[in-house]
C-alpha positions as CSV (number, residue, x, y, z in Angstrom):
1,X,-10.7,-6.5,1.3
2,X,-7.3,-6.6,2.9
3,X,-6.7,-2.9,2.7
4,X,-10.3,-2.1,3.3
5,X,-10.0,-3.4,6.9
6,X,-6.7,-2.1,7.4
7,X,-8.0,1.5,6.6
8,X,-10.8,1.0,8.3
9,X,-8.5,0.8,11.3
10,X,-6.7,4.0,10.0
11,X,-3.9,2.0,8.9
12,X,-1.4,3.3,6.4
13,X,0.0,-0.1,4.7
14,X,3.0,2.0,2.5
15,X,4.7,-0.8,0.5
16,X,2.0,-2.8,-1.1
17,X,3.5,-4.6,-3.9
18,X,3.0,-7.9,-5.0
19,X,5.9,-9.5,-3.0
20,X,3.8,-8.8,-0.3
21,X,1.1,-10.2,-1.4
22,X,0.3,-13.9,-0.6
23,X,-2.0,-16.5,-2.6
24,X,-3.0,-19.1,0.2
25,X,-6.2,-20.2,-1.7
26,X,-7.7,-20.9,-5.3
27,X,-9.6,-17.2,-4.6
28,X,-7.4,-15.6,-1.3
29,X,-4.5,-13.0,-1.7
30,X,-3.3,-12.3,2.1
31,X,-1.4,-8.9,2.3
32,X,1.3,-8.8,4.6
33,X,5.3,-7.2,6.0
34,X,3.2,-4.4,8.0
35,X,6.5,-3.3,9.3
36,X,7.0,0.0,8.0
37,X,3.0,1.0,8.3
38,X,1.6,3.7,10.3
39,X,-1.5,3.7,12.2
40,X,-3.0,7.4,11.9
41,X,-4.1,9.4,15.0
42,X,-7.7,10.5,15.4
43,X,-5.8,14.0,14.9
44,X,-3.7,12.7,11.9
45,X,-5.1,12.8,8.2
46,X,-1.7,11.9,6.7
47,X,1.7,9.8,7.3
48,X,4.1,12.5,6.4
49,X,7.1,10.0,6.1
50,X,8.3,8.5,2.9
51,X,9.4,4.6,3.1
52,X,8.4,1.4,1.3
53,X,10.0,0.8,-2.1
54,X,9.9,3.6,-4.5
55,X,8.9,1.7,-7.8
56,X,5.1,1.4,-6.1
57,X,5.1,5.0,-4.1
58,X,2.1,7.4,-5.2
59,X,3.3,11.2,-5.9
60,X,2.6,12.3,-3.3
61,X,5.4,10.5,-1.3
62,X,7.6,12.1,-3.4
63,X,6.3,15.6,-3.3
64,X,6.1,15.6,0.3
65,X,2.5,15.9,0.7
66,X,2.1,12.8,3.0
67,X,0.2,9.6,2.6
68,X,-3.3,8.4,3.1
69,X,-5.2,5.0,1.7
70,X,-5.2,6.6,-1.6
71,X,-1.9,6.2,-1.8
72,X,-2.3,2.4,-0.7
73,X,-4.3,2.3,-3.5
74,X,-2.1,4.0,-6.3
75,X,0.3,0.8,-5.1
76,X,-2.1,-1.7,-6.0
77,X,-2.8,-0.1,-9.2
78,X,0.9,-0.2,-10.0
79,X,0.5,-4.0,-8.8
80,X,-2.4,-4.8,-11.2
81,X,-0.4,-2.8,-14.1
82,X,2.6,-5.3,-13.6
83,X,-0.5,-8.1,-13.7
84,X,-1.8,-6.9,-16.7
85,X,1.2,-6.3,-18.7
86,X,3.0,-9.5,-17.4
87,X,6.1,-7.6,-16.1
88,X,7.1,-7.4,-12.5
89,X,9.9,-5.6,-10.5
């Protein structure tokens, strides 16, 4: 629900992992560190630079194609992966 308001507000999160990522209830998860996010332009479709840490980045950071929520999203998949498989970075 997090990152459905934040790209609702055309907000590009770009380091979701779980360390960011804070339990503050028996069924709340708070995302946070917004500091190397981009809010998008009416104009903009992408955030053409690359940051965040690289172990959670979509392809498309690294292929220079820019990212969008998607690529939010490939991060939490990464982030329910490391769940799943009880591993973590």
């Amino acid at each position: 629900m997090a990152l459905k308001h934040v790209h609702s507000l055309r907000i590009v999160h770009r380091d979701v992992k779980g360390s960011n990522m804070f339990i503050t209830g028996a069924r709340n998860i708070v995302l946070g560190d917004f500091g190397v996010s981009k809010q998008l332009t009416e104009s903009q479709q992408k955030a053409m630079t690359s940051v965040g840490s690289p172990m959670y980045m979509a392809p498309e950071w690294w292929d220079g194609r820019g990212g969008t929520a998607a690529s939010d999203m490939w991060s939490v998949g990464v982030v329910l992966y490391e769940l799943l498989a009880l591993t973590g970075a």
